[in-house]
C-alpha positions as CSV (number, residue, x, y, z in Angstrom):
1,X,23.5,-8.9,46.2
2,X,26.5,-8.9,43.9
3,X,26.9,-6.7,40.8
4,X,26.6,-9.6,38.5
5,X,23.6,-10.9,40.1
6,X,21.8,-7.1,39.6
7,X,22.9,-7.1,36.2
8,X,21.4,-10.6,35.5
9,X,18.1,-9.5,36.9
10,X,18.1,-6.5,35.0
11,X,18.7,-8.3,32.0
12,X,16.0,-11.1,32.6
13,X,13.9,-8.3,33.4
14,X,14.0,-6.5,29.9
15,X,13.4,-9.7,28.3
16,X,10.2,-10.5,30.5
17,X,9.1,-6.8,28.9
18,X,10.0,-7.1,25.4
19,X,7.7,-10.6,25.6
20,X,5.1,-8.9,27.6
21,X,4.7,-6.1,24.4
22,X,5.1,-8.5,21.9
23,X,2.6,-11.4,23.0
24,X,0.1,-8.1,24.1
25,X,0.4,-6.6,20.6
26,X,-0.8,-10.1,18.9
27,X,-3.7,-10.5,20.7
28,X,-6.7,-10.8,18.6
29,X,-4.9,-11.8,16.1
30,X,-5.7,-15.5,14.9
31,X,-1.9,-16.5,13.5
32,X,0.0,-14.1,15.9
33,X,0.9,-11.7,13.3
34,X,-0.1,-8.1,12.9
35,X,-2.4,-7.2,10.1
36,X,-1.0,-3.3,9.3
37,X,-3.8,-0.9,7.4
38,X,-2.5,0.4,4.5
39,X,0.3,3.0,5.6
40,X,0.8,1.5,9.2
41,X,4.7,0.8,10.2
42,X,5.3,-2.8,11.0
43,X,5.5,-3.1,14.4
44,X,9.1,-5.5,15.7
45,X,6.7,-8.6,16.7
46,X,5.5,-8.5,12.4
47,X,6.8,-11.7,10.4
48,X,9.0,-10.2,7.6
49,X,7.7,-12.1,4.9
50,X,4.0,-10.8,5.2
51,X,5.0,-7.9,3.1
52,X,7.6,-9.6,0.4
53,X,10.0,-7.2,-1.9
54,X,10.3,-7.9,-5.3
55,X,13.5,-6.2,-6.8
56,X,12.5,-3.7,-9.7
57,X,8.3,-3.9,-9.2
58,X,7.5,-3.4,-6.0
59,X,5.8,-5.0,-2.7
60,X,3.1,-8.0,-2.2
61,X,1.3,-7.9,0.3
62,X,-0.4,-11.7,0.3
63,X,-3.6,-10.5,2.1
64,X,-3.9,-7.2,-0.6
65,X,-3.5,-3.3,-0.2
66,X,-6.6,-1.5,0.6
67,X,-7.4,0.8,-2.5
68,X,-9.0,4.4,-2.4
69,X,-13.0,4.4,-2.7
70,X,-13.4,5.2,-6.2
71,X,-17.7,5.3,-5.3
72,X,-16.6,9.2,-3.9
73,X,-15.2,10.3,-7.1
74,X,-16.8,11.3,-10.3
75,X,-15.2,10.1,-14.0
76,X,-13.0,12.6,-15.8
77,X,-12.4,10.9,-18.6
78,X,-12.1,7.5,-20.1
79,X,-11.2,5.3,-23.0
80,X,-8.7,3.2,-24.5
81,X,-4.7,3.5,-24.5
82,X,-1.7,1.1,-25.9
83,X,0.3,-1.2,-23.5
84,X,2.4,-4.1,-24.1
85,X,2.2,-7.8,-23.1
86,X,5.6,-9.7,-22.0
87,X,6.0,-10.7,-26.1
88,X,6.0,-7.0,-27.0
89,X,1.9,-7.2,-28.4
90,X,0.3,-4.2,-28.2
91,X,-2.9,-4.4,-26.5
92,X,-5.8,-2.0,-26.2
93,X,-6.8,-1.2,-22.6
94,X,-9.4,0.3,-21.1
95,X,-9.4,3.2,-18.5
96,X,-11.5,5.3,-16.6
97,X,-9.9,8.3,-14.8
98,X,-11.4,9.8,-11.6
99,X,-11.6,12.4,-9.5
100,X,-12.4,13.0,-6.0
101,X,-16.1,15.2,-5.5
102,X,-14.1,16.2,-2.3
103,X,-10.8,16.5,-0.6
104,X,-9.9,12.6,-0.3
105,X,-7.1,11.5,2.3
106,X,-5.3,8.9,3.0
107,X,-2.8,7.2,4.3
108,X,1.1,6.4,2.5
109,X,0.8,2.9,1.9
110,X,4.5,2.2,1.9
111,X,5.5,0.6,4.8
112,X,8.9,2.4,5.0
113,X,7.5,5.8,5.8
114,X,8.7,7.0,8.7
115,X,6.2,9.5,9.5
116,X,3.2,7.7,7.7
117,X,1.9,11.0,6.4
118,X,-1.7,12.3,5.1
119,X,-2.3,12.2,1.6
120,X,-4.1,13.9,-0.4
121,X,-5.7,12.0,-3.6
122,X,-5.9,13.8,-6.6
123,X,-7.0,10.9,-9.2
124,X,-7.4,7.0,-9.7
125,X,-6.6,5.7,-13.0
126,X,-8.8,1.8,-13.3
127,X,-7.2,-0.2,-15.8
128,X,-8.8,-3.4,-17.3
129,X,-9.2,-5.1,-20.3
130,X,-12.1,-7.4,-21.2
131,X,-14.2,-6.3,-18.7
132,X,-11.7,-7.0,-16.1
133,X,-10.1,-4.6,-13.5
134,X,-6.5,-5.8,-13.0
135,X,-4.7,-2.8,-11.7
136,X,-6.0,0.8,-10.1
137,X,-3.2,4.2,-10.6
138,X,-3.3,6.2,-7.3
139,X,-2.0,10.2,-8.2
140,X,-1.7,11.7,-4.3
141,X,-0.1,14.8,-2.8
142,X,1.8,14.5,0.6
143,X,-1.2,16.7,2.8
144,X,0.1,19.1,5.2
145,X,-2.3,20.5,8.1
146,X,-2.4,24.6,8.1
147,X,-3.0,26.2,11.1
148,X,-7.2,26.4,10.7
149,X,-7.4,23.0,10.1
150,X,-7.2,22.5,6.5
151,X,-5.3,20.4,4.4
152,X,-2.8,21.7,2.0
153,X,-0.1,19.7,-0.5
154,X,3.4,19.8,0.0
155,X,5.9,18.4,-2.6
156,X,5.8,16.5,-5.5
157,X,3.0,14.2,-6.7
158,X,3.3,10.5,-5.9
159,X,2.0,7.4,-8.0
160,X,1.3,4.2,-6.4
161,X,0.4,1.4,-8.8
162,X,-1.9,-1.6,-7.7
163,X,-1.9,-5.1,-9.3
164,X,-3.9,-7.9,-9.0
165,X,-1.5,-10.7,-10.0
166,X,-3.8,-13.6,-10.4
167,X,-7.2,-12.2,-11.0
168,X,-8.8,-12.7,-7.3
169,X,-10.1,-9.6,-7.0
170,X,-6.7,-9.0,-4.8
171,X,-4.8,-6.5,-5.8
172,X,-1.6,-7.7,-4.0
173,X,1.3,-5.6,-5.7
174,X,2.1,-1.8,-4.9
175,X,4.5,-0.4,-6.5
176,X,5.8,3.4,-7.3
177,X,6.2,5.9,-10.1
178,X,9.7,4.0,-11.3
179,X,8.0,1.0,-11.9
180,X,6.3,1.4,-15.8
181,X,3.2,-1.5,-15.1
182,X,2.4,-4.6,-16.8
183,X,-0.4,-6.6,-17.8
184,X,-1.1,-10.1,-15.9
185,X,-0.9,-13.0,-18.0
186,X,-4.7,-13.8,-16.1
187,X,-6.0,-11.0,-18.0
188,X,-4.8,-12.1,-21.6
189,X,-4.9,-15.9,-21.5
């Protein structure tokens, strides 16, 4: 057998692999892509536009970001603060701060950490106005195992806001700390 003929079948080869993973990694999956948990990397096979950047508020995610259990925390606080709608009209909204009985992990939900590490939640802020819950304010730690097994924090805090953009019940926007929030027009019209 010639040299180009080995290198041909070695080719062909690595493409019979790299089809084998992919179609292996979409089974059970009804459209062929790969539904990621919150935090998971997107694996190579993952249609790019199932997680959509938005340039200065964050990432959609169509099918909706799964938010910490706020049933395991108890209320700190609560009450009423000032926001802004797109004209500039201050509107009264509605909060309710809590706090975790326990330690609460999680996962990061960006999809661009490397490492997808542990955090640690420290509070959710729930905003909503008329009786309707349109975004939920996650305050996490980076979580660090020690040696007997405990968690411990390690950096800075971390925000990651959640928006329901259309009032489904969906909260389908993340964004970070550098993105200030808004109010959906759902919740004021």
């Amino acid at each position: 057998m010639s040299y180009v003929s080995k290198n041909i079948l070695v080719r062909i080869g690595t493409i019979v692999v790299g089809i084998v993973a992919v179609m292996s990694s979409c089974q059970g999956s009804s459209n062929g892509l790969i539904r990621n948990e919150i935090g998971s990397k997107p694996s190579p096979a993952e249609v790019v536009d199932e997680i959509v950047k938005i340039s200065g508020k964050g990432l959609v995610k169509k099918d909706g970001w799964r938010i910490p259990d706020s049933r395991e925390m108890n209320t700190s606080r609560s009450g009423t603060m000032k926001q802004y709608d797109k004209l500039g009209n201050v509107i009264l909204i509605d909060y309710v701060l809590q706090v975790p009985e326990s330690e609460m992990l999680a996962k990061d939900p960006l999809p661009d950490s490397d490492t997808m590490p542990q955090l640690i939640i420290r509070s959710v802020a729930i905003l909503s106005f008329g009786g309707k819950t349109y975004s939920f304010n996650v305050l996490a730690s980076t979580a660090t195992r020690n040696s007997d097994g405990k968690y411990s924090t390690a950096g800075p805090n971390l925000t990651y806001r959640y928006f329901d953009e259309d009032g489904d019940g969906v909260f389908e926007l993340l964004a970070d700390s550098s993105y200030p929030g808004h109010v959906p027009d759902w919740i004021l019209y």
